[in-house]
Every structure is written in structure tokens, then in C-alpha cells.
PDB file of the backbone (N, CA, C, O) and the ligand in Angstrom, with CONECT records:
HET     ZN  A 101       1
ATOM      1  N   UNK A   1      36.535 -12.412 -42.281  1.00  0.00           N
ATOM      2  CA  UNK A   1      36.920 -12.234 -40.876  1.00  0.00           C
ATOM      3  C   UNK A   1      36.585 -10.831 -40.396  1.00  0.00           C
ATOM      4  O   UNK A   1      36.181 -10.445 -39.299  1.00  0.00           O
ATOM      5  N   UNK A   2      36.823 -10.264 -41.362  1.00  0.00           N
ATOM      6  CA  UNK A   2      36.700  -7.988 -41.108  1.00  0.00           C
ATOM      7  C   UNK A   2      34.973  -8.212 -40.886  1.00  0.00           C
ATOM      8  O   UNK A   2      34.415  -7.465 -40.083  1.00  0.00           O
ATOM      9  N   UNK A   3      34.315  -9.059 -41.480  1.00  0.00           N
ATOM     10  CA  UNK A   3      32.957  -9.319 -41.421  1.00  0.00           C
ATOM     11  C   UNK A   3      31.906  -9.585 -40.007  1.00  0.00           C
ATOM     12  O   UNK A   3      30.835  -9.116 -39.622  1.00  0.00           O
ATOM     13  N   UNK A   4      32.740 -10.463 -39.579  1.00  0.00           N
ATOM     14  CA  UNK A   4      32.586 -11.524 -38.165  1.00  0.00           C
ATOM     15  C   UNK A   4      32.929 -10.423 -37.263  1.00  0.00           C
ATOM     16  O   UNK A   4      32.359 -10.654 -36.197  1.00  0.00           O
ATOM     17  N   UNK A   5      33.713  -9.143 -37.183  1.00  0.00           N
ATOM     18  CA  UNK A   5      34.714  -8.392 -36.016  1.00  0.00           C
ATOM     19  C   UNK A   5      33.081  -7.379 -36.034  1.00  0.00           C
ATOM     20  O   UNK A   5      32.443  -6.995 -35.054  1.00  0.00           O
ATOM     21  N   UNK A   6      32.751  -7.156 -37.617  1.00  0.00           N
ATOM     22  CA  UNK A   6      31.819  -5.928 -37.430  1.00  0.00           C
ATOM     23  C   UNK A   6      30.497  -6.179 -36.717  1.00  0.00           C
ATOM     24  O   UNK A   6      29.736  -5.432 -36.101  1.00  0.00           O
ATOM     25  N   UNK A   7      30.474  -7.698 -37.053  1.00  0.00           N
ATOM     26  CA  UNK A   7      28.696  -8.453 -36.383  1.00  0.00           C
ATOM     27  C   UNK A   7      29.163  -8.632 -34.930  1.00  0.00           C
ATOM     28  O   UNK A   7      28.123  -8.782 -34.289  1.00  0.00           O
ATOM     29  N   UNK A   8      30.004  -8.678 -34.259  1.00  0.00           N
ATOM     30  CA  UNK A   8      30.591  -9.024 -33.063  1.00  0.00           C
ATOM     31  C   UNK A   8      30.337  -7.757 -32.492  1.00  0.00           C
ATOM     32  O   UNK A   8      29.553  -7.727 -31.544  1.00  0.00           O
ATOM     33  N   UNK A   9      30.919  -6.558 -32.942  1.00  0.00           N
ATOM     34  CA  UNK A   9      30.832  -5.401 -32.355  1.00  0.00           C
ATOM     35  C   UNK A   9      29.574  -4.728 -32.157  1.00  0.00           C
ATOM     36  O   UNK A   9      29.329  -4.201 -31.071  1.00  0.00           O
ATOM     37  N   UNK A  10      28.621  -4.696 -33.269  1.00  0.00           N
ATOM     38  CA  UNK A  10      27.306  -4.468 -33.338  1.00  0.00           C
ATOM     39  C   UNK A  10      26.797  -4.919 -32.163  1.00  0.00           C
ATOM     40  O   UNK A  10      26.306  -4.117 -31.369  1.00  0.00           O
ATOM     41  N   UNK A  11      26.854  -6.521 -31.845  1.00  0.00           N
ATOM     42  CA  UNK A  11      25.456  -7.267 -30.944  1.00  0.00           C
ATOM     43  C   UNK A  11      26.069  -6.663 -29.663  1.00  0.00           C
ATOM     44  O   UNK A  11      25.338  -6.241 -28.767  1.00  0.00           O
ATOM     45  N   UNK A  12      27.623  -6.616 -29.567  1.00  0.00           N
ATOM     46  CA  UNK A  12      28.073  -5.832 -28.018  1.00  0.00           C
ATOM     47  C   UNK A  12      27.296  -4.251 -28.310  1.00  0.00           C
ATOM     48  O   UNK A  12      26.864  -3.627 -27.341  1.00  0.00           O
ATOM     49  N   UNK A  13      27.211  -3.871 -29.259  1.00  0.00           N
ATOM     50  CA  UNK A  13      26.341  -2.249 -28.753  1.00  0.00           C
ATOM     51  C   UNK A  13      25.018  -2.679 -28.096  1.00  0.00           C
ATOM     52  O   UNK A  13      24.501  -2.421 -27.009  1.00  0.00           O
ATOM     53  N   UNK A  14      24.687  -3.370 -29.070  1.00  0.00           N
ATOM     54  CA  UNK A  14      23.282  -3.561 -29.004  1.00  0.00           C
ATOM     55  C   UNK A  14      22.668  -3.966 -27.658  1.00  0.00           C
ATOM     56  O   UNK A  14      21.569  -3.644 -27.206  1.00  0.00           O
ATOM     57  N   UNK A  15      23.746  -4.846 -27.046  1.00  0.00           N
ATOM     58  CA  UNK A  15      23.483  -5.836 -25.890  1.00  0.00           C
ATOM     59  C   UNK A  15      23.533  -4.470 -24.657  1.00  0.00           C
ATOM     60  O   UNK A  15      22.813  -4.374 -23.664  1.00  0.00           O
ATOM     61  N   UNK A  16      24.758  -3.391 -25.168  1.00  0.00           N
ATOM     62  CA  UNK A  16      25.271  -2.188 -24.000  1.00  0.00           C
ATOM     63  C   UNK A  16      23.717  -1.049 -23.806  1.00  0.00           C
ATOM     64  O   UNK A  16      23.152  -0.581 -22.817  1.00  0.00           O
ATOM     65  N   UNK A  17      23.482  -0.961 -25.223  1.00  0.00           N
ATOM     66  CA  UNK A  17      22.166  -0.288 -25.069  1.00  0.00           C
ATOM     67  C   UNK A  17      20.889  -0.415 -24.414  1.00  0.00           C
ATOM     68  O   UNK A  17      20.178   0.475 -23.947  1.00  0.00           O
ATOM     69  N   UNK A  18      20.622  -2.269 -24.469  1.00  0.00           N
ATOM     70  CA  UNK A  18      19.748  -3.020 -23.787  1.00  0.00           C
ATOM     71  C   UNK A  18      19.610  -2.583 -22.378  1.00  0.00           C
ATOM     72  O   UNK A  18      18.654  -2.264 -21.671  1.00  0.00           O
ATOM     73  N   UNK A  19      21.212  -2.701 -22.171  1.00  0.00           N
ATOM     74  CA  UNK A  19      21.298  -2.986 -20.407  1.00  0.00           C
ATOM     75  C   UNK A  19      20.818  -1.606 -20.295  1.00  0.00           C
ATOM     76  O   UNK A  19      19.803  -1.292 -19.674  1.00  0.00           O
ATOM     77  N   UNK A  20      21.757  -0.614 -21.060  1.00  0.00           N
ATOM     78  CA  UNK A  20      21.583   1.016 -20.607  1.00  0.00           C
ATOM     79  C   UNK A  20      19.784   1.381 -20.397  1.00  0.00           C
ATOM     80  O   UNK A  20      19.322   2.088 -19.501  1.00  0.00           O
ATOM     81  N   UNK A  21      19.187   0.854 -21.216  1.00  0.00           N
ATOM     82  CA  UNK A  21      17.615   1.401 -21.367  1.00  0.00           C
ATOM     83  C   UNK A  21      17.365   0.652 -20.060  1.00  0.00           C
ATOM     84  O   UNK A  21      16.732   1.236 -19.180  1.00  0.00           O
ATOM     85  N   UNK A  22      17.847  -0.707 -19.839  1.00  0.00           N
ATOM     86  CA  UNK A  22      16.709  -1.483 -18.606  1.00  0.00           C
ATOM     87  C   UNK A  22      17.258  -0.911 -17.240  1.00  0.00           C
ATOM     88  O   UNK A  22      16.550  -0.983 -16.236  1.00  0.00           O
ATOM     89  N   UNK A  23      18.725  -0.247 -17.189  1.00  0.00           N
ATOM     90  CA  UNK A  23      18.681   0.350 -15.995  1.00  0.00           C
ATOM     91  C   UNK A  23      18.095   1.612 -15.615  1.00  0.00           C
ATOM     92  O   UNK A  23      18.125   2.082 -14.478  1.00  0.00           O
ATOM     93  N   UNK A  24      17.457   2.236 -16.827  1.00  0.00           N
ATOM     94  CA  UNK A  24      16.701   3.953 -17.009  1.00  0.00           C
ATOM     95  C   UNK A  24      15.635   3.042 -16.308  1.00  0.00           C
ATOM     96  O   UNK A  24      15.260   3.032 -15.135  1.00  0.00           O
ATOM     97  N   UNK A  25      15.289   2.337 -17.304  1.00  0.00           N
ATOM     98  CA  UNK A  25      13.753   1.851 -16.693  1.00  0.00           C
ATOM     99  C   UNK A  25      13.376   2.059 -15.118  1.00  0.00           C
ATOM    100  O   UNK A  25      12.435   2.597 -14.534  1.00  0.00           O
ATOM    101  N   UNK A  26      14.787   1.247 -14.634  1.00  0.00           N
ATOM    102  CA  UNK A  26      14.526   0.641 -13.238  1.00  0.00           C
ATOM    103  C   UNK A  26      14.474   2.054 -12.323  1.00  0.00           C
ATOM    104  O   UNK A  26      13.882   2.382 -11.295  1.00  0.00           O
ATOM    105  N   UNK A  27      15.359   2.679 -13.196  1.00  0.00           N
ATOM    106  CA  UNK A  27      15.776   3.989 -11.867  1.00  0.00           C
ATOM    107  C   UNK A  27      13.775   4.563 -12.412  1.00  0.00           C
ATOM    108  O   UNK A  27      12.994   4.623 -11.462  1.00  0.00           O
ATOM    109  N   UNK A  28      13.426   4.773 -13.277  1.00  0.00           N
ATOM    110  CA  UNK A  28      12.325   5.702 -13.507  1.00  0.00           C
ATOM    111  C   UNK A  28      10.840   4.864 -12.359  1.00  0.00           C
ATOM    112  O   UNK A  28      10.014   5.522 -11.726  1.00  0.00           O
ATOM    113  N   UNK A  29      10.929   3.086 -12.421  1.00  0.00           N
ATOM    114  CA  UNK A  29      10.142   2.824 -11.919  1.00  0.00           C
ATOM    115  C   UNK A  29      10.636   2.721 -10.444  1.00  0.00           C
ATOM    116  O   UNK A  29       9.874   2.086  -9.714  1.00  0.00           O
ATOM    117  N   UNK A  30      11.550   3.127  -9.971  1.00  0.00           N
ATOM    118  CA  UNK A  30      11.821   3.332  -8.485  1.00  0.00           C
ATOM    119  C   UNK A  30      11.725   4.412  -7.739  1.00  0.00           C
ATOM    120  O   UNK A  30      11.559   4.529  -6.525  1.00  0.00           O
ATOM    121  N   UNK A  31      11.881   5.435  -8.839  1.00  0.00           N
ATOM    122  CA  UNK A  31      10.826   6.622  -8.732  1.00  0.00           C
ATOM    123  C   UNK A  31       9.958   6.864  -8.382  1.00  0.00           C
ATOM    124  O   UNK A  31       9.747   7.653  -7.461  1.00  0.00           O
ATOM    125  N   UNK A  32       8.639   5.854  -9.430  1.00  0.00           N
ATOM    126  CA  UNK A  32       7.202   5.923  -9.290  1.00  0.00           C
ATOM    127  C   UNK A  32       7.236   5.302  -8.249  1.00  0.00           C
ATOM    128  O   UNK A  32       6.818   5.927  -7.274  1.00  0.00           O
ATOM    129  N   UNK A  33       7.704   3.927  -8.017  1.00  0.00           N
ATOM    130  CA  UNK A  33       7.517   3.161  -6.867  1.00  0.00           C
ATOM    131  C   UNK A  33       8.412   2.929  -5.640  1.00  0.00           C
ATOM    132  O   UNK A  33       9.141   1.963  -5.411  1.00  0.00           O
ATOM    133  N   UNK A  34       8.170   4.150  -4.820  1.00  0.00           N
ATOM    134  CA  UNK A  34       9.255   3.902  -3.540  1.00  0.00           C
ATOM    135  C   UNK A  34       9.444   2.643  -2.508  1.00  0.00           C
ATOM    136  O   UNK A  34       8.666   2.156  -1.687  1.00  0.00           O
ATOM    137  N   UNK A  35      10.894   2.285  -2.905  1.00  0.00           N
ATOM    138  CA  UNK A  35      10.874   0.672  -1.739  1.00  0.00           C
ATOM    139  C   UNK A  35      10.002   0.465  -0.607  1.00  0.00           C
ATOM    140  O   UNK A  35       9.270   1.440  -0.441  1.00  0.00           O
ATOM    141  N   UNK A  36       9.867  -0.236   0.025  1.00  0.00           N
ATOM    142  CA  UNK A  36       8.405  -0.348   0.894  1.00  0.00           C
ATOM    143  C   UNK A  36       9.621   0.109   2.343  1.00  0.00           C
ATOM    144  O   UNK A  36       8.944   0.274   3.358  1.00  0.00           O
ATOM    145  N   UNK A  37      10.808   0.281   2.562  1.00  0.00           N
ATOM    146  CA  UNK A  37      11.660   0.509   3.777  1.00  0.00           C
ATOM    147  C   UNK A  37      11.186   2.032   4.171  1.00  0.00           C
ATOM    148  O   UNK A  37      11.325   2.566   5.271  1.00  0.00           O
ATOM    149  N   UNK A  38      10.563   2.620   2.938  1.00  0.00           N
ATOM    150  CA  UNK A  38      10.548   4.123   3.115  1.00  0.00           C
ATOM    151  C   UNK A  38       8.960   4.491   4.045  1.00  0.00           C
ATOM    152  O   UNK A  38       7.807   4.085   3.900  1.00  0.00           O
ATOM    153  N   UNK A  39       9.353   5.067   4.628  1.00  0.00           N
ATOM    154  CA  UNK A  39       7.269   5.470   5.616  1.00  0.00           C
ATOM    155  C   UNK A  39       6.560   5.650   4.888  1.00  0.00           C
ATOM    156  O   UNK A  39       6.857   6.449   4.000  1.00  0.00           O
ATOM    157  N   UNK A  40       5.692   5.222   4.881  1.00  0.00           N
ATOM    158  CA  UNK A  40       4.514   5.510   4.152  1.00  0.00           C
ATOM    159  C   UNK A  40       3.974   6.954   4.511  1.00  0.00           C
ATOM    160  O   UNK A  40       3.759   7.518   5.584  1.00  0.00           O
ATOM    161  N   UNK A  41       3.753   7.581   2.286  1.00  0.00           N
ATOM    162  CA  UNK A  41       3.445   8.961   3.028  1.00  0.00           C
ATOM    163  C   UNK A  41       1.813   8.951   3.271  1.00  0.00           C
ATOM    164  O   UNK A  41       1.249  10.045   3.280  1.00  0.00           O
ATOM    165  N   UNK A  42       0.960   7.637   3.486  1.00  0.00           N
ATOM    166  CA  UNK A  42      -0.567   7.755   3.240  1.00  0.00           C
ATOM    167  C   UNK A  42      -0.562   6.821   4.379  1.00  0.00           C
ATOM    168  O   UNK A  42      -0.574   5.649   4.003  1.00  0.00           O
ATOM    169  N   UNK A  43      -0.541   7.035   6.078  1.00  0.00           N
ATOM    170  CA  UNK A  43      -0.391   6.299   7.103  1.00  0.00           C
ATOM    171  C   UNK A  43      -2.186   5.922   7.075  1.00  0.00           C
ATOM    172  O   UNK A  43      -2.683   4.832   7.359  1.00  0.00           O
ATOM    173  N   UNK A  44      -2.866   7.080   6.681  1.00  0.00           N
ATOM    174  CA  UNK A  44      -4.613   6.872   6.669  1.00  0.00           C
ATOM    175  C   UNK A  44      -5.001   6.037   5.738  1.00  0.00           C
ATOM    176  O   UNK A  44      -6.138   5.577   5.849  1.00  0.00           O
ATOM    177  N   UNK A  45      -4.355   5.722   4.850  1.00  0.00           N
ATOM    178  CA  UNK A  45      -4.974   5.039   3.696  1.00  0.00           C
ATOM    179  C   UNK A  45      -4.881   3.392   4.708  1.00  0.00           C
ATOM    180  O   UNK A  45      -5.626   2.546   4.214  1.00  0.00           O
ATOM    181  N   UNK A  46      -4.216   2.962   5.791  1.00  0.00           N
ATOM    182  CA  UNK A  46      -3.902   1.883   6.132  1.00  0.00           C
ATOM    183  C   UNK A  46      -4.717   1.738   7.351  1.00  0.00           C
ATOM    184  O   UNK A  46      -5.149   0.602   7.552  1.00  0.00           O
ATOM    185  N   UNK A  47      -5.081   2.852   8.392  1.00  0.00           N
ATOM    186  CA  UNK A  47      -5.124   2.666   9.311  1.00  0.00           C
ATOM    187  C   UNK A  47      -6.696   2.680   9.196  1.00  0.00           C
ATOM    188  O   UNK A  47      -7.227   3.367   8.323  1.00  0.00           O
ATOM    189  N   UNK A  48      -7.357   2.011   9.972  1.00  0.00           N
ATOM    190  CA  UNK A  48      -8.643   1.860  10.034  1.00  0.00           C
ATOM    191  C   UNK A  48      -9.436   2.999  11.293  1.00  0.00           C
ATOM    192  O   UNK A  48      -9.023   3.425  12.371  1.00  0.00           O
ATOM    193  N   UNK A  49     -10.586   3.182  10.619  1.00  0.00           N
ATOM    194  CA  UNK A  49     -11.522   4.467  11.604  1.00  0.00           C
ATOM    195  C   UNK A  49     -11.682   3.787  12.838  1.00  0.00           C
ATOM    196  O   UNK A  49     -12.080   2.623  12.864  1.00  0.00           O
ATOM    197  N   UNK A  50     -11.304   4.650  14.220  1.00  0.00           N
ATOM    198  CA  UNK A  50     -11.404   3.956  15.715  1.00  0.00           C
ATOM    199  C   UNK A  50     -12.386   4.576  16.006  1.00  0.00           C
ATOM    200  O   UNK A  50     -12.482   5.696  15.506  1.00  0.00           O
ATOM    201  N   UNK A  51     -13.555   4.065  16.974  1.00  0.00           N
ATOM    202  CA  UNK A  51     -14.823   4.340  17.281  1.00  0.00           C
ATOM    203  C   UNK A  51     -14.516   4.049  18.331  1.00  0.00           C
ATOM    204  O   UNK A  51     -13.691   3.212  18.699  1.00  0.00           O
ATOM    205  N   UNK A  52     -15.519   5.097  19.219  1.00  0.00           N
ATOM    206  CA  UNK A  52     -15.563   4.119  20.719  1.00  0.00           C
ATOM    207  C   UNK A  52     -16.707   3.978  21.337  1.00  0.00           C
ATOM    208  O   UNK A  52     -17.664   4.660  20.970  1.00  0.00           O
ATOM    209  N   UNK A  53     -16.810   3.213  22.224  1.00  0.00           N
ATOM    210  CA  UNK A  53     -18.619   2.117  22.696  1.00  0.00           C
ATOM    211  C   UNK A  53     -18.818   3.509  23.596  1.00  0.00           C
ATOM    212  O   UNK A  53     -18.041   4.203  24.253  1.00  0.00           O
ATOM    213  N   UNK A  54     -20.528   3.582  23.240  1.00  0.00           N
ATOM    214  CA  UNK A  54     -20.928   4.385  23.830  1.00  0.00           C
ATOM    215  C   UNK A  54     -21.148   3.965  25.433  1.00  0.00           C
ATOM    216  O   UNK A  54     -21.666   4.795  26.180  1.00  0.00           O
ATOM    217  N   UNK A  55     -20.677   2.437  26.030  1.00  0.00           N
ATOM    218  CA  UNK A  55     -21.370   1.970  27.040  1.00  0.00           C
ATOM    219  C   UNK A  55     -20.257   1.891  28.275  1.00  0.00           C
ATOM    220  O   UNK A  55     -20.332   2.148  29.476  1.00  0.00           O
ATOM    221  N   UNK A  56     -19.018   1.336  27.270  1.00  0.00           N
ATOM    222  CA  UNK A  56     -17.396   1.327  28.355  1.00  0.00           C
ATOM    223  C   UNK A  56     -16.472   2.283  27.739  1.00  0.00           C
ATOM    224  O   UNK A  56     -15.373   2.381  28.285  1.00  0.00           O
ATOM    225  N   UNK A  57     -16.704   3.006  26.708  1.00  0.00           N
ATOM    226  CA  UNK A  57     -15.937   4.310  26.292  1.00  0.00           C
ATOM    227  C   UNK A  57     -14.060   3.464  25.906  1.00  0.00           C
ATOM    228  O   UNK A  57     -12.904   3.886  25.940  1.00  0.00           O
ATOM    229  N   UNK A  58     -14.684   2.219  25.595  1.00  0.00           N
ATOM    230  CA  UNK A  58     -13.662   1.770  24.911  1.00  0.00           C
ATOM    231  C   UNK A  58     -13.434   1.424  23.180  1.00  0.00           C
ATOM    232  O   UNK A  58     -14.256   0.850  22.466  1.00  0.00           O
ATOM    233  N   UNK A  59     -12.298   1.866  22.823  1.00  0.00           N
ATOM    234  CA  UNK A  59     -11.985   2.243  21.182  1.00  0.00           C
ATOM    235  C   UNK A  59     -12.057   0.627  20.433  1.00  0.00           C
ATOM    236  O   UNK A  59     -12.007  -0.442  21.041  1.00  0.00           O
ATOM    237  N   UNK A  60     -12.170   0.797  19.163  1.00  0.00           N
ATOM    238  CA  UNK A  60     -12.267  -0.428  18.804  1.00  0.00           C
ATOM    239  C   UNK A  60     -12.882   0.232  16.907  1.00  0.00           C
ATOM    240  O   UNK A  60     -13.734   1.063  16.592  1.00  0.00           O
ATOM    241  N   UNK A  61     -11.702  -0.864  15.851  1.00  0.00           N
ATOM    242  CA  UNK A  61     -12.465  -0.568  14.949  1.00  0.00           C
ATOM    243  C   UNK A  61     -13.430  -0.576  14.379  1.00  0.00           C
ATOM    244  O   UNK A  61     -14.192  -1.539  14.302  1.00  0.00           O
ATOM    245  N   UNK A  62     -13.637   0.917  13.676  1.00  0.00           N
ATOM    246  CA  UNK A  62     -14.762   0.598  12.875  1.00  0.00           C
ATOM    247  C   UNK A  62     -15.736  -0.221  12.431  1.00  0.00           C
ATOM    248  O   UNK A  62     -16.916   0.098  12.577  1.00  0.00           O
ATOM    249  N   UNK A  63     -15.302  -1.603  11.719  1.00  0.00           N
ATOM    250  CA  UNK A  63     -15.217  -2.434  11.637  1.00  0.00           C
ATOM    251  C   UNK A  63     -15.625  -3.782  12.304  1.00  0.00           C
ATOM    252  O   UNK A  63     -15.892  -4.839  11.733  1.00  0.00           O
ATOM    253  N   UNK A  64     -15.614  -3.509  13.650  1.00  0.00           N
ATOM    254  CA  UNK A  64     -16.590  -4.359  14.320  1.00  0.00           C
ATOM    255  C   UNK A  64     -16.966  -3.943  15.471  1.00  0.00           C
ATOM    256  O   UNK A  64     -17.039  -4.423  16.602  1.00  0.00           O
ATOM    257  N   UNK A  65     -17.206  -2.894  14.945  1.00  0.00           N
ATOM    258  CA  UNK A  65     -18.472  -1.911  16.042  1.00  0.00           C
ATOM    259  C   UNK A  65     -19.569  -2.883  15.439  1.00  0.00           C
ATOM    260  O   UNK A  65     -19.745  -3.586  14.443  1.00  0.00           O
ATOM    261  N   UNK A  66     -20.321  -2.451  16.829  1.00  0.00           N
ATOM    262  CA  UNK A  66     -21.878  -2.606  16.647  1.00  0.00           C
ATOM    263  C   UNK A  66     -22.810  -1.795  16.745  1.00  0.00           C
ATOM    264  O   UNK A  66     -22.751  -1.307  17.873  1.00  0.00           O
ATOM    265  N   UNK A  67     -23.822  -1.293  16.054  1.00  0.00           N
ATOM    266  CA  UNK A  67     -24.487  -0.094  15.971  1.00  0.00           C
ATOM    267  C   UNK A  67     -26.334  -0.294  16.363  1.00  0.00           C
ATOM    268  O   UNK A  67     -27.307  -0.877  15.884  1.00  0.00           O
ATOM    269  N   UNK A  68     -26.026   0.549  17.460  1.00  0.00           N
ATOM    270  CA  UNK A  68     -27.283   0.007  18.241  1.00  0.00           C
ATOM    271  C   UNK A  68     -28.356   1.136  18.872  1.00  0.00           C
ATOM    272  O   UNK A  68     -28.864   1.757  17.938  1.00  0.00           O
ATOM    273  N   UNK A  69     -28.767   1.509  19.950  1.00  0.00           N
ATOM    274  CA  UNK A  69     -29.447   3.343  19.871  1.00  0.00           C
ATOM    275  C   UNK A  69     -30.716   3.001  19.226  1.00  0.00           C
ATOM    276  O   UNK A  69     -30.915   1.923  18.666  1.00  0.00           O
ATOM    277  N   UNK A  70     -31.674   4.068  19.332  1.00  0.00           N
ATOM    278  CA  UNK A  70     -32.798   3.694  19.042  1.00  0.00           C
ATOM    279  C   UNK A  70     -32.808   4.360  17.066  1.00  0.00           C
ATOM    280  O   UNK A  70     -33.804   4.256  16.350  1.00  0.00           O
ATOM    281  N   UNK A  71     -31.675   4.886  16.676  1.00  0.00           N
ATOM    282  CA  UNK A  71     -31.929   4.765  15.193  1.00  0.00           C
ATOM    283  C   UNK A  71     -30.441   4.395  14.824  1.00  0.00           C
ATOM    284  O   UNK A  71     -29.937   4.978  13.864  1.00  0.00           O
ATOM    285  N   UNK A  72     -29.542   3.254  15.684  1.00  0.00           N
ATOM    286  CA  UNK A  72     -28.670   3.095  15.032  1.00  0.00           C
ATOM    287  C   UNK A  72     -27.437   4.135  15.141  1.00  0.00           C
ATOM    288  O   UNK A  72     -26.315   3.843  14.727  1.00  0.00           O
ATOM    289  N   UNK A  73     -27.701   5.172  15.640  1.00  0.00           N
ATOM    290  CA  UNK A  73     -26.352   6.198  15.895  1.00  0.00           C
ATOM    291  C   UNK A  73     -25.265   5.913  16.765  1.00  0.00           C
ATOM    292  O   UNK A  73     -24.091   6.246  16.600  1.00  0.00           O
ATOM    293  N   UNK A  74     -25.990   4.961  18.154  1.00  0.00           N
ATOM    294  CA  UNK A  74     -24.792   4.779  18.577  1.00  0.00           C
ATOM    295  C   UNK A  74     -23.875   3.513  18.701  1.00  0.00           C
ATOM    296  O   UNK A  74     -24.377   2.406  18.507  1.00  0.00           O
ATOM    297  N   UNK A  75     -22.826   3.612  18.951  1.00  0.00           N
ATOM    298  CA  UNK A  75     -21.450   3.029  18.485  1.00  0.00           C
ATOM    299  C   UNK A  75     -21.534   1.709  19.717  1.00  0.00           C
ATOM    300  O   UNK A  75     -22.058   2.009  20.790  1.00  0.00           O
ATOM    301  N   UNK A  76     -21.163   0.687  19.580  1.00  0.00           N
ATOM    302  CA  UNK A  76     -21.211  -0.224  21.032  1.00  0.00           C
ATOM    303  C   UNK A  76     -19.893  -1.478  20.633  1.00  0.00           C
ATOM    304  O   UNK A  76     -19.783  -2.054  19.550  1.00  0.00           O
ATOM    305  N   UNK A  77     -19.013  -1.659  21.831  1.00  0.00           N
ATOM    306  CA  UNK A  77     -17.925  -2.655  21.323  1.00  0.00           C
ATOM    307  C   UNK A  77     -18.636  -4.383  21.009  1.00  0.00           C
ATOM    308  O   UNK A  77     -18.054  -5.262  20.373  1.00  0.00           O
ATOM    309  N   UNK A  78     -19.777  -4.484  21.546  1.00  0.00           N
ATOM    310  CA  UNK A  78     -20.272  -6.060  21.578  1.00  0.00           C
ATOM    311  C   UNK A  78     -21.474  -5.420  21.337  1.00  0.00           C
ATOM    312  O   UNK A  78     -21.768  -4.237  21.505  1.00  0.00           O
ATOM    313  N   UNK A  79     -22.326  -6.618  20.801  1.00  0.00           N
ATOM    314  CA  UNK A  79     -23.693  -7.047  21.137  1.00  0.00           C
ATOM    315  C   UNK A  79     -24.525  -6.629  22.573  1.00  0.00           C
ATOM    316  O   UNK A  79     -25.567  -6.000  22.758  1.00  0.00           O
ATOM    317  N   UNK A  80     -23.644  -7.226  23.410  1.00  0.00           N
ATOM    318  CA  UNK A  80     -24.017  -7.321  25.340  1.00  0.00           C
ATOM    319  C   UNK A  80     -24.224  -5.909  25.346  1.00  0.00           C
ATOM    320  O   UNK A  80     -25.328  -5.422  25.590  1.00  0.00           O
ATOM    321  N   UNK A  81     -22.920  -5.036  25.014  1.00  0.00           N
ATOM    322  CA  UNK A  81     -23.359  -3.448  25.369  1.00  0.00           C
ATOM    323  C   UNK A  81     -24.354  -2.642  24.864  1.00  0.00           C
ATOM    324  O   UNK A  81     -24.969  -1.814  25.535  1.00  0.00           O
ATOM    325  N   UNK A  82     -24.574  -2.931  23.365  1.00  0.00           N
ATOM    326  CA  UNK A  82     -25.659  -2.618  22.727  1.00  0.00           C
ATOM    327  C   UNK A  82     -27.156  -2.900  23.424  1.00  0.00           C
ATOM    328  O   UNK A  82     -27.999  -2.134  23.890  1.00  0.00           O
ATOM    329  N   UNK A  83     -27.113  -3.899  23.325  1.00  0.00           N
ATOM    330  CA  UNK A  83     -28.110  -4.567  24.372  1.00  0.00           C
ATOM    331  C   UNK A  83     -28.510  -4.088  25.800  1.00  0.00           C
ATOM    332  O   UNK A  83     -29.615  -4.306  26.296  1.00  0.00           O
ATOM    333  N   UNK A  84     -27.435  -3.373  26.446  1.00  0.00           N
ATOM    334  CA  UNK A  84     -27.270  -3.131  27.672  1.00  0.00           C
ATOM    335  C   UNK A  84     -27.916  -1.819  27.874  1.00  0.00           C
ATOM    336  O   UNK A  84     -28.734  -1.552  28.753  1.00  0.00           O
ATOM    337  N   UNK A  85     -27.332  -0.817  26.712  1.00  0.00           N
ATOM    338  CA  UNK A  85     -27.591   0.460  26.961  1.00  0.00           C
ATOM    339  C   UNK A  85     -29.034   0.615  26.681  1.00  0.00           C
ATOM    340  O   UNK A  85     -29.577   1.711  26.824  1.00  0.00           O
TER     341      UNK A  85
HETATM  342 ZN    ZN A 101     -18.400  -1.527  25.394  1.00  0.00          ZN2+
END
């Protein structure tokens, strides 16, 4: 029975230690990884490059600009403007 009290007590350390390490863990990876509620400190890493048409001087991303000019330099929101200028 003195046997059974000592294996009983053991697996409760063992089980207390478990938890203790997996809550270090959590606090260390909440650390590295801040909840997403918090601002982002890299607003550029998200936001995309704004260009604007060389034809209506209106902004528009990067991204679906159209690049038109006689070597391609300048910036245009459509096709039509490219075309136009
Ligand atoms: Zn335009």
C-alpha cells in the first residue's frame, strides 16, 4: 500500500511538471508570436505599392497598373488610358 501512495505521488509530480513546462512554453511562444489583436508593427509588409495613371492622376495598385509610354515607364489605371496617352 506505502508502494501504491509513492507511484501515486510521483505521476502527480510528473503530471505538475508537464503542465508547468507547457505553460513556459506557451508564455515563451506568445512572446515570439504576438496575438493578431495587437497592430501590426510591419503595416508595409501588407500594404501594397500605390501608383498613379499618368492620364487621370488616379491611384491604384501596383498590381494592376498598366505600363505603357514609349519604353514602358509610364504608369496607366486601364488599357483605354494607356492607349489614350
Ligand atoms: Zn487613368
Amino acid at each position: 500500500m506505502n508502494l501504491l501512495m509513492w507511484l501515486v505521488l510521483v505521476i502527480l509530480v510528473v503530471l505538475a511538471l508537464k503542465k508547468k513546462a507547457r505553460s513556459t512554453l506557451d508564455q515563451a511562444q506568445t512572446r515570439q508570436n504576438p496575438p493578431p489583436e495587437q497592430p501590426d508593427s510591419r503595416p508595409a509588409a501588407k500594404a501594397e505599392t500605390m501608383v498613379c495613371c499618368a492620364h487621370c492622376q488616379m491611384y491604384l495598385p501596383a498590381s494592376e497598373a498598366v505600363y505603357g509610354g514609349e519604353r514602358g515607364e509610364q504608369v496607366y489605371c486601364s488599357q483605354a488610358h494607356a492607349d489614350h496617352a
